[in-house]
C-alpha positions in Angstrom: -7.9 1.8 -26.6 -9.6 4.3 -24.0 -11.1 6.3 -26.1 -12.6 7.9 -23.2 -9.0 9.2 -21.8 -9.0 12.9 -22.3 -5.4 13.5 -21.2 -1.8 12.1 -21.7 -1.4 10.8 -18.2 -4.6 8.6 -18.6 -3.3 7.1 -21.6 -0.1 5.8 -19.8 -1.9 4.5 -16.7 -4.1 2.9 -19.5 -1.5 0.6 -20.1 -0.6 -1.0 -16.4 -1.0 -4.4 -16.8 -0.4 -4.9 -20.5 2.3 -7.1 -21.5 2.5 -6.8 -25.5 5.4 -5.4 -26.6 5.5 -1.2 -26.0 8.7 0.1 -27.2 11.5 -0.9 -29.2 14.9 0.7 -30.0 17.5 -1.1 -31.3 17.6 -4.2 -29.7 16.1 -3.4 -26.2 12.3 -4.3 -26.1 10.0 -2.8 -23.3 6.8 -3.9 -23.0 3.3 -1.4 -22.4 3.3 -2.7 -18.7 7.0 -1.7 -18.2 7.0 1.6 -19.9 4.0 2.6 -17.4 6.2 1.3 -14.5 9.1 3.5 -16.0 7.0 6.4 -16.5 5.8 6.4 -12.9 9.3 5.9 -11.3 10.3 9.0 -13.5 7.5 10.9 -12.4 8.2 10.2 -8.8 11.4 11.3 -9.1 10.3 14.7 -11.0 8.3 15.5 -8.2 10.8 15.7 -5.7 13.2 17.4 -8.2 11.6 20.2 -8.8 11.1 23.3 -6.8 7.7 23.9 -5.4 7.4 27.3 -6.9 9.1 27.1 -10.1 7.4 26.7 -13.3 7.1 22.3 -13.8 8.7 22.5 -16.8 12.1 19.6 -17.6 14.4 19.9 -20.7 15.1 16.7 -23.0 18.3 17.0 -24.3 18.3 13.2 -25.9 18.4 11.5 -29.4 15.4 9.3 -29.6 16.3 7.0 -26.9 13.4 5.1 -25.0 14.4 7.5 -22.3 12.6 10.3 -24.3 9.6 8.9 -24.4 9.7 7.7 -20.9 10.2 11.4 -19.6 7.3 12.1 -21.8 5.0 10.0 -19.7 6.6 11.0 -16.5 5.5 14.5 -17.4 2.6 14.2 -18.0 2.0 11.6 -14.6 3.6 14.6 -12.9 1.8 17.3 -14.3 4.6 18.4 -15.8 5.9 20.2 -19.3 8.4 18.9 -21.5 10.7 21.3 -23.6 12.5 19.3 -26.2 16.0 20.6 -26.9 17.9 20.7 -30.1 20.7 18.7 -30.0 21.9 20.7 -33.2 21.8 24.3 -31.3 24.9 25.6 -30.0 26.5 28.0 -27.4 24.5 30.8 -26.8 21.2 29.7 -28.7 21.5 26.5 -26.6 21.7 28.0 -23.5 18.6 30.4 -24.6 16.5 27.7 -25.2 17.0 25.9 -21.9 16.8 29.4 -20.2 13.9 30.9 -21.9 11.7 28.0 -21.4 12.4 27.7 -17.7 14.1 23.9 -17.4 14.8 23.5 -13.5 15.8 20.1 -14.8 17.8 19.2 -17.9 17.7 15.3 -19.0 20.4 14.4 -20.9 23.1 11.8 -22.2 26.4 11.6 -21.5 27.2 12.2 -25.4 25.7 15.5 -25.3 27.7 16.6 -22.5 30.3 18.5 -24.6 27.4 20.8 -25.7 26.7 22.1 -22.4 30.5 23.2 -21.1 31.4 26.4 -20.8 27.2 27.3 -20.5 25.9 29.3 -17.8 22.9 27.4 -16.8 22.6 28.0 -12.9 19.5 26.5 -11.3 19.5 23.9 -13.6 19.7 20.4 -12.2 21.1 18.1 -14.7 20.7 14.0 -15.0 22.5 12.1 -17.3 20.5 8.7 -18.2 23.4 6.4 -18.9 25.6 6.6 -15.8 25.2 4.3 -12.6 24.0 8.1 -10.7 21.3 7.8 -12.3 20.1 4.7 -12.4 20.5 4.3 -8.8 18.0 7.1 -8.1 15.8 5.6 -10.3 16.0 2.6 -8.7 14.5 4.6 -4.8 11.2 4.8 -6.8 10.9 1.3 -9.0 7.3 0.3 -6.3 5.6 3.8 -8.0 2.5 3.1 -9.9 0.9 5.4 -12.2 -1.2 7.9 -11.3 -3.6 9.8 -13.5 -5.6 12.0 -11.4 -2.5 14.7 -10.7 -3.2 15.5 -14.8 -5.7 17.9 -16.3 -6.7 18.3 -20.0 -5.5 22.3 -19.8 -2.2 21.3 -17.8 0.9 22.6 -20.2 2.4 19.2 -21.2 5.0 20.5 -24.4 6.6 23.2 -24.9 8.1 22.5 -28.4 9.7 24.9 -30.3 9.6 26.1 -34.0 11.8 24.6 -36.6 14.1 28.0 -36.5 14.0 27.6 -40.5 12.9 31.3 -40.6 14.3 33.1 -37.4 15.2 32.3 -33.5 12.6 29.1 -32.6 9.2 30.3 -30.5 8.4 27.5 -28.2 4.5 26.7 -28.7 2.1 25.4 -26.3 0.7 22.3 -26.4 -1.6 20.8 -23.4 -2.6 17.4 -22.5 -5.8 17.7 -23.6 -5.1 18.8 -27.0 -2.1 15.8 -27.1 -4.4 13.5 -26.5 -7.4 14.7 -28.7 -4.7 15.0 -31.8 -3.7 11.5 -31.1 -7.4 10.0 -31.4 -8.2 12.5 -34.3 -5.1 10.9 -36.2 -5.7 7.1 -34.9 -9.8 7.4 -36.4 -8.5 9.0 -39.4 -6.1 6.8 -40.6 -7.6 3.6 -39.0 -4.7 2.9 -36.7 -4.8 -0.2 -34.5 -3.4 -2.0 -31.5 -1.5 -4.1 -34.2 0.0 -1.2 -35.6 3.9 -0.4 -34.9 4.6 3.2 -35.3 8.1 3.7 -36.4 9.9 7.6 -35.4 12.6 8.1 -36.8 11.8 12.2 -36.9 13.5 13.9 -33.9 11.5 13.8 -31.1 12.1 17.2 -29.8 9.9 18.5 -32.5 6.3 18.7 -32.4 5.9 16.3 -35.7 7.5 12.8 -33.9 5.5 13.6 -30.8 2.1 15.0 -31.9 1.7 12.8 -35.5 3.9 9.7 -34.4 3.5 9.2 -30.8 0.4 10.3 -29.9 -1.8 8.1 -31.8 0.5 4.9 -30.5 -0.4 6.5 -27.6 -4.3 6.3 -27.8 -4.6 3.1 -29.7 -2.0 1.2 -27.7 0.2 0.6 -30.5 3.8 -0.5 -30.6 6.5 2.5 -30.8 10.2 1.7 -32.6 12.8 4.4 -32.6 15.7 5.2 -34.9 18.5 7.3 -32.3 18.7 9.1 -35.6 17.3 9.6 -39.0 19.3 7.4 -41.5 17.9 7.2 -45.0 20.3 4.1 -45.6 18.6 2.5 -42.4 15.2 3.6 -42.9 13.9 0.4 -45.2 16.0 -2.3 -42.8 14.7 -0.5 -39.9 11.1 -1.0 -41.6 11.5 -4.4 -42.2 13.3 -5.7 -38.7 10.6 -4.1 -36.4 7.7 -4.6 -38.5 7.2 -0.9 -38.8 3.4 0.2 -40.5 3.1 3.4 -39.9 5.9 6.6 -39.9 5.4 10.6 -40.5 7.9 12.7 -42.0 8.7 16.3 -42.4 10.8 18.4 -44.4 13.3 16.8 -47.3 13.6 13.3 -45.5 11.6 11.6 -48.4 14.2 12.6 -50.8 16.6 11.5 -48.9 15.4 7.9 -48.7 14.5 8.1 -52.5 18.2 8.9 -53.1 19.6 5.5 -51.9 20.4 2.8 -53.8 17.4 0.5 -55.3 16.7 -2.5 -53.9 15.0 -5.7 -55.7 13.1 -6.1 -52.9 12.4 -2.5 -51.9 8.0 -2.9 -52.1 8.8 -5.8 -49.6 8.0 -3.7 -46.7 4.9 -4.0 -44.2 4.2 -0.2 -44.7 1.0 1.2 -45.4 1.3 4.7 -44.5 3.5 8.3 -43.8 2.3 10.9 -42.9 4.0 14.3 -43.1 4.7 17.1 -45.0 6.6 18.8 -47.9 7.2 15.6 -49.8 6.0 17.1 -52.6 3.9 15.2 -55.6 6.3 14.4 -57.5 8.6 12.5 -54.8 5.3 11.1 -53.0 4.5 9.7 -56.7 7.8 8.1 -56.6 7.9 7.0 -53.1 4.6 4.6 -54.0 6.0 3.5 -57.2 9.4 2.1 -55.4 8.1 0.6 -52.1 4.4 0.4 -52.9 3.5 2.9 -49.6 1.2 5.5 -50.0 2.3 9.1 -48.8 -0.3 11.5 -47.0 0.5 14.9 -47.0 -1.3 17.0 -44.4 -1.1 20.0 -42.6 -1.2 21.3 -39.5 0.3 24.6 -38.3 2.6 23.7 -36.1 1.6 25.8 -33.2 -1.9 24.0 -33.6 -4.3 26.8 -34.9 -5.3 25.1 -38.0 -5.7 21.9 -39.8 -6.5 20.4 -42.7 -8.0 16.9 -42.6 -7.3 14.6 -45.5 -10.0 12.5 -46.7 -10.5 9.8 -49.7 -11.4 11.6 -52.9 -8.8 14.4 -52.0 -7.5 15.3 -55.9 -3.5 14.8 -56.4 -1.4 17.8 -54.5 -4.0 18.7 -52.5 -4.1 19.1 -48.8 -7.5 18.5 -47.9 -11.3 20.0 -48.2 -11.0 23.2 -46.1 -13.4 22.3 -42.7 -15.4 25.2 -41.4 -13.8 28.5 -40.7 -10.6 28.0 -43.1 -10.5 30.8 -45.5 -8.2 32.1 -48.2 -7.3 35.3 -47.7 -5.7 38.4 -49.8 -2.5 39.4 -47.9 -2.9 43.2 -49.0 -6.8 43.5 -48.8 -8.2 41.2 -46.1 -10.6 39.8 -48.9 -11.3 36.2 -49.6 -9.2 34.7 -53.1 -11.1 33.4 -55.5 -10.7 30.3 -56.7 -7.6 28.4 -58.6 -7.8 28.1 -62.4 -6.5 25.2 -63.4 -5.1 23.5 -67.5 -6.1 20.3 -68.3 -3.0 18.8 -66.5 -3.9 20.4 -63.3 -1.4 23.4 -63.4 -2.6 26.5 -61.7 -2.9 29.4 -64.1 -3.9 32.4 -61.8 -1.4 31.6 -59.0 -1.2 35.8 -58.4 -4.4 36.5 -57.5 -5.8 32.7 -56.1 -2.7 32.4 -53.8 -3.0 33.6 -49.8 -2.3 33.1 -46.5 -4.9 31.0 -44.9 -6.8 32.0 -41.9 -8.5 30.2 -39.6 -12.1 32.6 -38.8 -13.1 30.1 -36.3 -12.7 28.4 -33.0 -8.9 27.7 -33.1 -7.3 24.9 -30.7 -4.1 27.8 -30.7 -2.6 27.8 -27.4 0.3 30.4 -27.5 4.2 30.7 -27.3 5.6 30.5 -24.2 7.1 34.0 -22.8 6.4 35.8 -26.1 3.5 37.9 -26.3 4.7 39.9 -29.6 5.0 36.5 -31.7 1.1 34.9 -30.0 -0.2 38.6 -31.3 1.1 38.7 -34.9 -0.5 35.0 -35.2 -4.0 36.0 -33.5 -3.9 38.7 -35.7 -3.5 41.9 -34.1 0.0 42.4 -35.3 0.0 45.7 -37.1 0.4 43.7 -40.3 -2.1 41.5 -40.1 -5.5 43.7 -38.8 -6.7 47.3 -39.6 -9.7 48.8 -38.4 -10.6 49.0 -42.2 -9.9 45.2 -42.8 -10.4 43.3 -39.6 -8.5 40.0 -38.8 -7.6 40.5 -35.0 -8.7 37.3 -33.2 -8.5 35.1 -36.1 -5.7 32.8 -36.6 -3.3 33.4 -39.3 -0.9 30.4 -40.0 1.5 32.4 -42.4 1.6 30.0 -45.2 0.5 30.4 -48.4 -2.8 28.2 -50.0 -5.1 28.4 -53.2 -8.2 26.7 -53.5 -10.5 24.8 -55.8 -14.0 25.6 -56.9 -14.6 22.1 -54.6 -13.3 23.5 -51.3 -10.0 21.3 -51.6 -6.8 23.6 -50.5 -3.3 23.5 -51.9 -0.1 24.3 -50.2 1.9 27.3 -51.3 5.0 27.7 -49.8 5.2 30.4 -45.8 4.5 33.6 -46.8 8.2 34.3 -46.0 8.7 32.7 -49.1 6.9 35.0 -51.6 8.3 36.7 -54.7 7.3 40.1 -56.0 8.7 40.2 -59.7 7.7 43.1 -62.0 4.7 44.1 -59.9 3.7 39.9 -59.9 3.2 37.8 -56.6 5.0 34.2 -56.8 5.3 31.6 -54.2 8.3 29.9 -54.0 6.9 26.4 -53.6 4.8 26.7 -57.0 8.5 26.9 -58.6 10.0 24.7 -56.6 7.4 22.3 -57.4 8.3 22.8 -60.9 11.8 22.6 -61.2 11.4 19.8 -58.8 11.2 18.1 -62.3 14.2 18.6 -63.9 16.1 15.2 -63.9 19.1 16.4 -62.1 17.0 18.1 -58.8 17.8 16.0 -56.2 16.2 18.8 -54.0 15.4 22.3 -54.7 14.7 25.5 -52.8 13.6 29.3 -54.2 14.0 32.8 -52.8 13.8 35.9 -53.5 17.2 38.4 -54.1 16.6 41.8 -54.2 16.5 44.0 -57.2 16.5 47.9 -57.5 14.1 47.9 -60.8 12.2 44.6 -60.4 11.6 44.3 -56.7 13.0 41.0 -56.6 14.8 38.4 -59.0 13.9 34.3 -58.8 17.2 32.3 -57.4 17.1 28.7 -57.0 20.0 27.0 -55.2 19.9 23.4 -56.7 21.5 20.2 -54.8 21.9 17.6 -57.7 23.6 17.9 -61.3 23.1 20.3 -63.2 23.8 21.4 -67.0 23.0 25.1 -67.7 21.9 23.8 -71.1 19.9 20.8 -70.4 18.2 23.5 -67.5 17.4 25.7 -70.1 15.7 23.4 -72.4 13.8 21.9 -69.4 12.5 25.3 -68.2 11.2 26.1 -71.9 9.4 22.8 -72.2 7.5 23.4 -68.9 4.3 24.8 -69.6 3.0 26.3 -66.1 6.3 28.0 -65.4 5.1 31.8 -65.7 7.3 34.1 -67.5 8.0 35.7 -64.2 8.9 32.5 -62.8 12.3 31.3 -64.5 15.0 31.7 -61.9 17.4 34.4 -63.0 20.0 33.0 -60.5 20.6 29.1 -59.5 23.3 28.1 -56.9 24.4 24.4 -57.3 25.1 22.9 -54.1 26.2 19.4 -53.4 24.0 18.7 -50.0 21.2 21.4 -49.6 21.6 22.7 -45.8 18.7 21.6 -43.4 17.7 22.0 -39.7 17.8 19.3 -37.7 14.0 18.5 -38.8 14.8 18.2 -42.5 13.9 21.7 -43.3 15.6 23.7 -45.7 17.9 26.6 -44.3 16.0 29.1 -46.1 16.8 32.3 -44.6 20.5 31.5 -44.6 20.5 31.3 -48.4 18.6 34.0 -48.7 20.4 36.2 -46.6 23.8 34.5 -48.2 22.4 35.8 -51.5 24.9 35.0 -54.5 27.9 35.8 -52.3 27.5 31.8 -50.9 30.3 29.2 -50.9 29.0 27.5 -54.0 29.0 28.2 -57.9 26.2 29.9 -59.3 25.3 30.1 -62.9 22.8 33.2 -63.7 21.2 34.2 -67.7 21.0 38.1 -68.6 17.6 40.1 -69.0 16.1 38.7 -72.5 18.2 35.5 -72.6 17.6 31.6 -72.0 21.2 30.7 -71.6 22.7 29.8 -68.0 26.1 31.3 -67.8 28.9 30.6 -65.0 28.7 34.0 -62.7 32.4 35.7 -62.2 33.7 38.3 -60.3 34.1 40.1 -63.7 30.0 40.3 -63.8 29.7 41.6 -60.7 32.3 44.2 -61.3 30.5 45.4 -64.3 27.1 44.9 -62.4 24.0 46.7 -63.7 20.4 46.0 -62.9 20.2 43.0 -60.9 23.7 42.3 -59.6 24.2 46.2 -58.7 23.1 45.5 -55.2 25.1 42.4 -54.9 28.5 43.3 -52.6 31.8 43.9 -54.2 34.2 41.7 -56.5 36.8 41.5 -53.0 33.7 40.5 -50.7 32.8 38.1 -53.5 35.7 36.4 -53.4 36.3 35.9 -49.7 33.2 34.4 -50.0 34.0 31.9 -52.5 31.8 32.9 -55.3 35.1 32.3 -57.9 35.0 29.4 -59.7 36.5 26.6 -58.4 37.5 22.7 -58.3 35.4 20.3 -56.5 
């Protein structure tokens, strides 16, 4: 590997002239040599496409085709950005993302097609990779080379948005230079090799599959296999026909793989690593103990303000030792939170006052959103809920996600700080209950919110995916010895498949805004009791207390909350 290549467009010329196998999909095999040749020919054509005073920015409207990757490299031969597009957006939102970001050129397959009729998206040129159009212009530039020395390390190379999991998607920033530095950072930390074959099977129009997967293939010259798609059913065949040792993750794809049938010959894999995030312990336990792969769980904010580095010695459910600059801080007073206390089984017992949002004090790599100056102030801290003159903060980078820390330095992930509970005057995060009730035998995934409540502030729901026995729940929350008495979920919503973005995240503002007025049966115990009770139109029509808010028995039933047959 160069390890002296300090931009994206470096590390693809790096390649000219090497024949080992670059990138599969499927059963197509490109070798390093050929992808640069592809890159270039793309690039060429790029240059000529787009107009010399517009904004180089190119939409990528693909599954994860080798064409995806390819217009990666082009971009970043061209000097170009690349906004990935969410095949799972619709409509409006669709067209918004494509607009907003300022795509003079849309790349796209003729399977997507359907999603962009009826769209106004004038100035746009579009190519479609799999017709005989485009191949032929393709074909005007096959005698390009790659060239490097167009590319900078500032040059704007992704413009990738948010996961959307929490409101409309911000599209972050991310240059060449800090591409390339993340994909040597990642390749030194987990020892990753030319021998290596990185398999992506996230979406690559999400930061995770480009910046954690592809980068570090990228630096250490390492083979790349795509899945089109994320199948759990295919994940372990996929593993085992391309020879796959390396993958990352995000969101509930873990439990999705754990949920398929076991295999006798399931640890007869040649994984050695995923990396990702919200696996969880207690699936990332499992994971090992079925295919004999270790799970890392790291973090890094998406929008690249702060990391956490993992390192050996890092305890079970930790992050990572916070580096220089990371902090822990007190949403309401700016002050630094002192330290978890922990049982002898590792619970957290002062999860009220050692839980925060962690800030990063120091030099932070953060680069912006593009077009939204409102959203880049609220995370640099001068949002007028993040900094006061009395409490400082503006200029710092806050991450909004919640963290408690041990008397070591090592940090522990708490849930966004979207996702915190205020229950009788006590501060929860949702992911120390989900963690919890991640547990009980029937969770096959599990996700907490707040609803609100007149006299408490907020009551704990849970919408469960999974079986579930209201007794057999009860017993397991009273056996659970770190589950605060605050913590027990007045409300759980059983769902058959828990709703996800397109990256695996869970739909979390959608249940919370769908409340207990969702399409699914929800069970719910009164004030004072254990016992998990089928909720009726009849209990909302008598509502007191916590269901008084809750909309009326007619409403209720339009939206499906009588009982019915599955």
């Amino acid at each position: 590997m160069d390890s002296r290549a300090s931009t994206v467009a470096e590390l693809i010329a790096a390649r000219w002239g090497d024949h080992r196998p670059g990138l599969r999909c499927e059963d197509r095999t490109m070798t390093h040599h050929e992808v640069a040749a592809g890159a270039a020919a793309r690039a060429a054509l790029l240059t000529d496409l787009l107009p010399p005073t517009a904004e180089p920015h190119l939409g990528v409207l693909l599954d994860n085709t080798p064409e995806f990757p390819l217009w990666l490299a082009a971009a970043s031969l061209a000097g170009a950005a690349v906004a990935g597009v969410n095949p799972t957006r619709r409509g409006a939102e669709l067209a918004r993302d494509i607009l907003h970001t300022e795509c003079r050129v849309l790349i796209t397959e003729r399977t997507h097609l359907p999603l962009l009729e009826g769209l106004d998206l004038r100035g746009v040129r579009l190519l479609v990779t799999d017709t005989a159009e485009y191949t032929g212009l393709l074909t005007r530039y096959a005698d390009a080379r790659p060239d490097p020395s167009r590319a900078t390390p500032r040059d704007r190379f992704l413009l990738y948005f948010t996961s959307g999991s929490t409101g409309t998607p911000k599209a972050a920033l991310c240059s060449q230079g800090r591409l390339a530095a993340a994909g040597h950072s990642l390749a030194d930390q987990f020892s990753l090799s030319p021998d290596d074959v990185h398999y992506v099977c996230m979406p690559m129009f999400h930061g995770n599959a480009v910046i954690a997967d592809w980068a570090p293939a990228l630096v250490t010259g390492a083979t790349v296999a795509l899945r089109r798609r994320f199948s759990a059913s295919g994940f372990l065949p996929d593993v085992c026909r391309y020879g796959a040792t390396y993958f990352t993750y995000v969101g509930r794809a873990i439990q999705y793989v754990l949920a398929t049938a076991q295999r006798g010959d399931d640890r007869d894999n040649p994984l050695r690593l995923g990396f990702g995030t919200e696996a969880g312990a207690v699936d990332a336990a499992a994971f090992e103990r079925r295919f004999g792969v270790r799970l890392v769980e790291g973090y890094g904010s998406s929008e690249g303000g702060a990391a956490i580095p993992w390192s050996p010695g890092t305890p079970p459910g930790a992050v990572g030792r916070a580096a220089a600059g990371l902090v822990v801080l007190d949403q309401e007073t700016r002050e630094e939170c002192p330290a978890g206390v922990f049982d002898g089984a590792g619970r957290l017992l002062n999860g009220d006052e050692a839980i925060g949002e962690l800030v990063n004090r120091g030099p932070s790599p953060f680069e912006g959103y593009w077009r939204n100056p409102r959203a880049e102030a609220e995370r640099r801290g001068w949002g007028s809920s993040r900094s006061s003159e009395a409490a400082g903060g503006g200029g710092w980078y806050w991450t909004g996600d919640l963290f408690y820390r041990d008397t070591d330095g090592y940090l522990y992930f708490a849930g966004r700080t979207d996702d915190r509970l205020r229950v009788d005057g006590e501060n929860l995060a949702a992911a120390m209950i989900e963690n919890i009730l991640a547990r009980y035998e029937g969770a096959e995934a599990v996700c907490v919110y707040a609803v609100p409540d007149p006299v408490t502030g907020d009551q704990v729901m849970a919408t469960l995916a999974g079986t579930f026995d209201p007794l057999s729940f009860a017993e397991f929350l009273l056996a659970q010895p770190d589950l605060g008495t605050k913590m027990a979920p007045r409300f759980v919503r059983v769902v058959e498949r828990m709703p996800v973005t397109a990256t695996h995240k869970i739909r979390r503002a959608e249940l919370r805004r769908e409340g207990l007025c969702g399409p699914d049966p929800v069970w719910w115990r009164r004030p004072g009791e254990c016992t998990y009770r089928r909720l009726t139109d009849g209990d909302l029509e008598n509502a007191e207390g916590p269901l008084a808010p809750t909309r009326g028995p007619s409403s209720v039933r339009r939206q499906g909350l009588e009982p019915r047959t599955r």
